[in-house]
C-alpha positions as CSV (number, residue, x, y, z in Angstrom):
1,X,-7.2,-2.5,7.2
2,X,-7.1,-5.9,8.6
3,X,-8.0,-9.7,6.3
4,X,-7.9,-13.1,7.2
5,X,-3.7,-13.8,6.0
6,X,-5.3,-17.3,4.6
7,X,-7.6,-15.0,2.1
8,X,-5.4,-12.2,0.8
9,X,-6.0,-11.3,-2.4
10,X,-2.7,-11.6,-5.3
11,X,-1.3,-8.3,-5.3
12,X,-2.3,-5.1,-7.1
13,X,-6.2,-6.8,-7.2
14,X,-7.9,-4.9,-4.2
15,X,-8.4,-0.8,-5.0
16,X,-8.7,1.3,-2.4
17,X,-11.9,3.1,-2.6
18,X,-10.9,6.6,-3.3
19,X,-8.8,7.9,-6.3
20,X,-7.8,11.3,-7.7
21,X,-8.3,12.8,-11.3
22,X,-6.8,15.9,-13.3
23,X,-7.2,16.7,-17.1
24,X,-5.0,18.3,-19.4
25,X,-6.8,21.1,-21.6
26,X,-6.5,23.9,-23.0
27,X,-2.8,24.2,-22.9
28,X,-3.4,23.8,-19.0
29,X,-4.1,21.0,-16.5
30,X,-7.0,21.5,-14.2
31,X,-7.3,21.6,-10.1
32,X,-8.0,17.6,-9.1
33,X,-10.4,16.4,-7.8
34,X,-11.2,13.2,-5.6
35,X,-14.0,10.7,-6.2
36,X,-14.8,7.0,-5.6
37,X,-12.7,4.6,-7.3
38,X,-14.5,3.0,-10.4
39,X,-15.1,3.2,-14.5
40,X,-13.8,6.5,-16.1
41,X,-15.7,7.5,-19.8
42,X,-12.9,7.6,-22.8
43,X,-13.6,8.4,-26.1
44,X,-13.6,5.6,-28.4
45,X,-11.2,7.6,-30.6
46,X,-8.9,8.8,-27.8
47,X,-5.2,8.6,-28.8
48,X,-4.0,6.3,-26.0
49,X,-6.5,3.4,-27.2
50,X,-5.1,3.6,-30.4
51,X,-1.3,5.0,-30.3
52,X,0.0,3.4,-27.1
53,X,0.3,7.2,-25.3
54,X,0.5,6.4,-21.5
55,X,3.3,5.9,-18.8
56,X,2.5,5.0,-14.6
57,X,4.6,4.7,-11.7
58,X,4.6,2.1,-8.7
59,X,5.7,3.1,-5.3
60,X,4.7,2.4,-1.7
61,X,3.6,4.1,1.3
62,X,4.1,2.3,4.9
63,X,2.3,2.2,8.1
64,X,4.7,3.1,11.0
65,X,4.4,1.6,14.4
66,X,3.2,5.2,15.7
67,X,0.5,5.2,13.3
68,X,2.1,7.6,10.4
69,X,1.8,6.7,6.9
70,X,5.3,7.4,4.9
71,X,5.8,7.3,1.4
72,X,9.2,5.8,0.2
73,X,10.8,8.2,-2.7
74,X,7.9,9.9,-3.7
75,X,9.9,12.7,-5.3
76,X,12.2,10.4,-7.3
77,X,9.0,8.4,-8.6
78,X,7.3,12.2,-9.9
79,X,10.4,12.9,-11.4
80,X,10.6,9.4,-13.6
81,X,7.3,9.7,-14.4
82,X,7.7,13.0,-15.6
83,X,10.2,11.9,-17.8
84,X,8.4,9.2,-19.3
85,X,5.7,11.7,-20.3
86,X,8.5,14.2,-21.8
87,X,10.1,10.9,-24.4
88,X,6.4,10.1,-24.9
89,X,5.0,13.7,-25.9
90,X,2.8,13.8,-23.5
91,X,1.3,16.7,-21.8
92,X,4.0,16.7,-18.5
93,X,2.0,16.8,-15.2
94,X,3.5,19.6,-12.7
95,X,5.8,17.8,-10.1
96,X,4.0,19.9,-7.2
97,X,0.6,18.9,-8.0
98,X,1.2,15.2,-8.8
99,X,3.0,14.8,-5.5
100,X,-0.3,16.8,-3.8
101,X,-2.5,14.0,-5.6
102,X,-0.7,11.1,-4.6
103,X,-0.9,12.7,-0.4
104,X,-4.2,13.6,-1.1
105,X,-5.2,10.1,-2.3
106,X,-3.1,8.2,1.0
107,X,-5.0,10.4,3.4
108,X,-8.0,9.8,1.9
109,X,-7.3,6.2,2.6
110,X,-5.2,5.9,5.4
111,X,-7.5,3.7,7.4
112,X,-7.2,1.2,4.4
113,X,-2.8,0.8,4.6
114,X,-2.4,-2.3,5.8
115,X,0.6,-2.7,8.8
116,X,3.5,-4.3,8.0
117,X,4.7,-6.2,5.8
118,X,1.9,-4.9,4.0
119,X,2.0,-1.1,2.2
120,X,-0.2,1.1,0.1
121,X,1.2,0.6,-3.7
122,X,0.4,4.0,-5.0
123,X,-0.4,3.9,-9.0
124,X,-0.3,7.4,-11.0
125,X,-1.6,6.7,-14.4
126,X,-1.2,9.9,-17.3
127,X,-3.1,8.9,-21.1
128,X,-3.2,10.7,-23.7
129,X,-6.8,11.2,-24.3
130,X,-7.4,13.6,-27.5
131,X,-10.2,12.1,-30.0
132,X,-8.2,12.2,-33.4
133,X,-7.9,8.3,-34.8
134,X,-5.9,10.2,-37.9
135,X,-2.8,11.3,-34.8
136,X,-0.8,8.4,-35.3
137,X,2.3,10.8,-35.7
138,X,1.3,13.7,-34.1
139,X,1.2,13.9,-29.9
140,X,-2.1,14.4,-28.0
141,X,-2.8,17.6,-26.9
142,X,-5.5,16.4,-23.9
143,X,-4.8,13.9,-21.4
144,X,-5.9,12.3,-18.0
145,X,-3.7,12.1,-14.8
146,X,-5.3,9.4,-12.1
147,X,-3.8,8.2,-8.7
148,X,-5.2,5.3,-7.8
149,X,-4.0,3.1,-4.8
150,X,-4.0,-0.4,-3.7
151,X,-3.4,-2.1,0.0
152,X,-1.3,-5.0,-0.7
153,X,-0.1,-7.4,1.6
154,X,3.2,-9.2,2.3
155,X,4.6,-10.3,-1.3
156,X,6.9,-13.4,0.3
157,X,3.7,-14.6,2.6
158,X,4.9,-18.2,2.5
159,X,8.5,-17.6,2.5
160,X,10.9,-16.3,-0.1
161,X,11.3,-18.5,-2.7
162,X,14.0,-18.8,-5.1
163,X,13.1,-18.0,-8.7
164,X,14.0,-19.5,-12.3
165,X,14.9,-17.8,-14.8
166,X,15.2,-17.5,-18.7
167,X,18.1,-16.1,-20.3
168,X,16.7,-15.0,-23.9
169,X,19.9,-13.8,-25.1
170,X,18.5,-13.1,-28.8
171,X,14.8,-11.0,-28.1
172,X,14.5,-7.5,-27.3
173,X,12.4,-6.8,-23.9
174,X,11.8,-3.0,-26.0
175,X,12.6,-0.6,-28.0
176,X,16.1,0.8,-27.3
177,X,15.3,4.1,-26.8
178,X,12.4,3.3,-24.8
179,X,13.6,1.1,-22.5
180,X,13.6,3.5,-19.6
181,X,10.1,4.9,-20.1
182,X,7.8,3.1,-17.6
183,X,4.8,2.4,-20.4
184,X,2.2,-0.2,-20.7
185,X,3.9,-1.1,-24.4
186,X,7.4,-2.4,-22.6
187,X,5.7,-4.8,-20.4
188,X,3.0,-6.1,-23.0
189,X,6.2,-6.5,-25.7
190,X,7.9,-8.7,-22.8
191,X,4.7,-10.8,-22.5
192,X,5.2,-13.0,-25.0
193,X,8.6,-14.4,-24.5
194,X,7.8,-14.7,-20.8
195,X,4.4,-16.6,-21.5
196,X,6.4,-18.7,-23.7
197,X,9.3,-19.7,-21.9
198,X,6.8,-20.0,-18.7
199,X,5.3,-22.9,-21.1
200,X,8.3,-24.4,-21.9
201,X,10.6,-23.9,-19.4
202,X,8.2,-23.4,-16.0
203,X,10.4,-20.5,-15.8
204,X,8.8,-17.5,-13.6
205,X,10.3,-14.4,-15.3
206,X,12.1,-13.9,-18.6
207,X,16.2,-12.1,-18.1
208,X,16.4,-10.2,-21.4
209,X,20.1,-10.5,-22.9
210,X,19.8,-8.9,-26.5
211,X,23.3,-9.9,-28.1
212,X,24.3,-11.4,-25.3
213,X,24.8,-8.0,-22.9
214,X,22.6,-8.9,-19.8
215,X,20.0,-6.6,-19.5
216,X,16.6,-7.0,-17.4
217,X,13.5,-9.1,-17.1
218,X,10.3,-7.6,-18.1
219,X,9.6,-5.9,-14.9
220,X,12.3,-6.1,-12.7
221,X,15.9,-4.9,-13.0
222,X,19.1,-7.5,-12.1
223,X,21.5,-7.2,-10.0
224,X,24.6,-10.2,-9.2
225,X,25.3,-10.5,-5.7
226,X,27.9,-11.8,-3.6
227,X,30.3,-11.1,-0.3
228,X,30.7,-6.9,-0.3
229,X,30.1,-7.1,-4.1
230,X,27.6,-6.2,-6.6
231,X,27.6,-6.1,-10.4
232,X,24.4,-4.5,-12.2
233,X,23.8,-3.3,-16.0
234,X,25.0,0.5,-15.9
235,X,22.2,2.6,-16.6
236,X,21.1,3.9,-20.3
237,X,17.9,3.9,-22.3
238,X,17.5,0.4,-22.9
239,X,15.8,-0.7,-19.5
240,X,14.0,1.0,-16.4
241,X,15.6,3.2,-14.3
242,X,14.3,1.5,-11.0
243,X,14.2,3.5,-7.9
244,X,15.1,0.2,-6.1
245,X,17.8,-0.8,-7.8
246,X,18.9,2.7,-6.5
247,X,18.1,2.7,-3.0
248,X,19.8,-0.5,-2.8
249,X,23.2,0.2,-4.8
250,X,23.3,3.5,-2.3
251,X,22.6,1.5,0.8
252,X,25.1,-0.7,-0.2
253,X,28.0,1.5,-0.5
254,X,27.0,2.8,2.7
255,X,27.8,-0.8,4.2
256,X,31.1,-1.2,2.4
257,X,30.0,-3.3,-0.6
258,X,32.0,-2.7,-4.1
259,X,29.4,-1.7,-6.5
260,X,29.8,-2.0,-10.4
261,X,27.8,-0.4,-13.1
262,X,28.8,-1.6,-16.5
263,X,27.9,-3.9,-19.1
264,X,28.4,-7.6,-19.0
265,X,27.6,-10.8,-20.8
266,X,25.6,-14.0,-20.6
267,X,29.1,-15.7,-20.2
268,X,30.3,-13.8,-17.2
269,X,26.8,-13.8,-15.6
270,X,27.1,-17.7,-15.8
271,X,30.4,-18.0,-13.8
272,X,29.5,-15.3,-11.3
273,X,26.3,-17.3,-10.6
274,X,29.0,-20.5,-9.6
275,X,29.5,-19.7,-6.5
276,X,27.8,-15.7,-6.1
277,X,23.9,-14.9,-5.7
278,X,21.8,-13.2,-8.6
279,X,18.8,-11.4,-7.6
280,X,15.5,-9.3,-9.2
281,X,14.6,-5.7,-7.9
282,X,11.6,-3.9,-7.8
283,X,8.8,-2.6,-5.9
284,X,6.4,-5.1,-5.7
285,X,9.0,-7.6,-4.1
286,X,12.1,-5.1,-2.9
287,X,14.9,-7.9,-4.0
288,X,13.9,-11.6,-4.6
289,X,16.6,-14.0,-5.0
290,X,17.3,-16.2,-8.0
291,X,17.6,-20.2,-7.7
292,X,18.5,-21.2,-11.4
293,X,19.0,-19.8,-14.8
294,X,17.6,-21.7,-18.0
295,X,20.2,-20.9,-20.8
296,X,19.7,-22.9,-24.1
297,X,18.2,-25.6,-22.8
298,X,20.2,-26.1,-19.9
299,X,19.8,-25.1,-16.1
300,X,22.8,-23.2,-14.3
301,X,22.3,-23.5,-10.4
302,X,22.7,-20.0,-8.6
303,X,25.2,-20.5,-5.8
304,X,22.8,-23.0,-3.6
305,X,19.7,-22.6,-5.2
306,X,18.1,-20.9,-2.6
307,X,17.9,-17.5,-1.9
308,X,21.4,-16.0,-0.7
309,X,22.3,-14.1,2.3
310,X,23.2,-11.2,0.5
311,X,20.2,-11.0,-0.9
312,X,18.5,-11.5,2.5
313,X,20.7,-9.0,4.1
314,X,19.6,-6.3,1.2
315,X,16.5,-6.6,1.6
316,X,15.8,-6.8,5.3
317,X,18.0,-3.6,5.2
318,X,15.9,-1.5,2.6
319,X,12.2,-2.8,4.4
320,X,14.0,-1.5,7.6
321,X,14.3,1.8,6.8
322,X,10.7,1.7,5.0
323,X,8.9,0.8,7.6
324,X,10.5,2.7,10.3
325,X,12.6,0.3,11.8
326,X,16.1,1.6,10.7
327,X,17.0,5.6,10.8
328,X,16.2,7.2,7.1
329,X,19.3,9.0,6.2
330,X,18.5,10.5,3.1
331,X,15.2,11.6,3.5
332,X,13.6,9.5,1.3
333,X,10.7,8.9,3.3
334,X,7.3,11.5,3.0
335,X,4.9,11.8,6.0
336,X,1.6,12.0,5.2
């Protein structure tokens, strides 16, 4: 799939045309089936319009110079999806067929994923679906699993730009004991904050400290950066897991960085950020570099301003492998 690189659409806005569907009834979920990508019928009283009972993943599959399509960490992205349906009661899709949808949808579409930078950003979808408006403490006992996917294009198309940043160091992002389930009601309780600290602050994402301890934006995790060293939140249930923030913290060992997992504060974060780099991973963007912090009113520079070369090096490291272009030495990568 080719566009004019003038005209590409924002991402996640173009569907590819083909999706696939399974249902969970009867204590069982049924064989999937594929069909055009459009409007689904829901019941009006369906438990996920009402009572928030839905989880989704975000991955990406690559075009190879040979022609291949390769998904990146499929199996890791099942498995945290999985999990998000088990702390949400919801009916837990079968890791074998999910992964068979999510093939079955990229072959359907393979002429539509775009070549590098560009990917396929895969999007499993699981709702609770059972027609009881009285449920709002019991789990739902139906439930719809969709894949859809979306060719997206390159995310830094006019250069990597560094970001700014609000430190709300009072607001949860979440629930604590949600934190790590990959649901629609994390990122619309981190809407708020972010739209309002966009407003006053022209910030472009929100760095969630609750009490201080440094935590993650609204959809990204955080990692500090500098020479051989990283520091990033150790993992609990408070934020997402991210399968980036993995693949980047194991490639990085690999290369002889020193990588910490633990808890920091708000004060510490502001001297690394002195003379070190400070970064956002995900995805959408793989790792995008920070430029400044806003902290109570006033603006803490990140090293330069720009984005690092640590950052830079990460990153160019991680596409590498994704796109064929560096060896993939722990199988993460799925030909379809």
């Amino acid at each position: 799939m080719t566009t004019n690189p003038q005209a590409r659409p924002a991402f996640g806005t173009v569907l590819a045309d083909q999706m696939a569907i399974a249902h969970f009834r009867n204590g069982q979920w049924t064989a999937h089936e594929m069909r055009p990508t459009g409007p689904i019928e829901i019941h009006p009283a369906a438990h996920v319009l009402h009572y928030a009972s839905t989880c989704f993943e975000g991955f990406k599959a690559y075009r190879w110079a040979d022609g291949s399509v390769r998904v990146f960490r499929m199996d890791k992205h099942v498995e945290r999806m999985r999990q998000s349906a088990r702390l949400l009661v919801l009916p837990v899709p079968d890791a074998e067929q999910l992964s068979k949808m999510v093939l079955a949808t990229i072959d359907r579409v393979r002429d539509q994923v775009p070549e590098p930078p560009g990917a396929l950003y895969m999007r499993p979808m699981l709702y609770g679906t059972m027609p009881n408006i009285g449920a709002a403490s019991a789990p739902s006992n139906e439930a719809t699993l969709i894949v859809l996917a979306s060719p997206v294009w390159d995310y830094f198309a006019g250069g990597m730009k560094p970001l700014r940043i609000y430190v709300e160091d009072e607001k949860h992002r979440t629930a604590d004991h949600l934190g790590m389930v990959k649901t629609g009601g994390n990122y619309a309780a981190a809407m708020g904050p972010t739209l309002a600290a966009r407003d006053a602050h022209k910030v472009d994402q929100v760095l969630f400290c609750p009490g201080g301890s440094v935590q993650e934006t609204g959809a990204a995790n955080f990692l500090l950066l500098r020479d051989k060293h990283i520091l990033t939140r150790s993992l609990d249930s408070t934020f997402l897991h991210g399968v980036t923030r993995d693949s980047l913290l194991t490639m990085a060992r690999e290369m002889g960085f020193k990588v910490e997992e633990r808890v920091f504060d708000v004060a510490e974060m502001l001297e690394w950020v002195k003379t070190g780099e400070a970064a956002l991973s995900g995805t959408a963007a793989v790792l995008a570099g920070v430029g400044t912090l806003v902290h109570r009113g006033r603006e803490h520079r990140v090293g330069t301003g720009e984005v690092g070369p640590v950052t830079k090096q990460l990153r160019a490291a991680l596409v590498a492998i994704q796109t064929g272009d560096a060896p993939d030495t722990h199988g993460w990568l799925t030909r379809v």
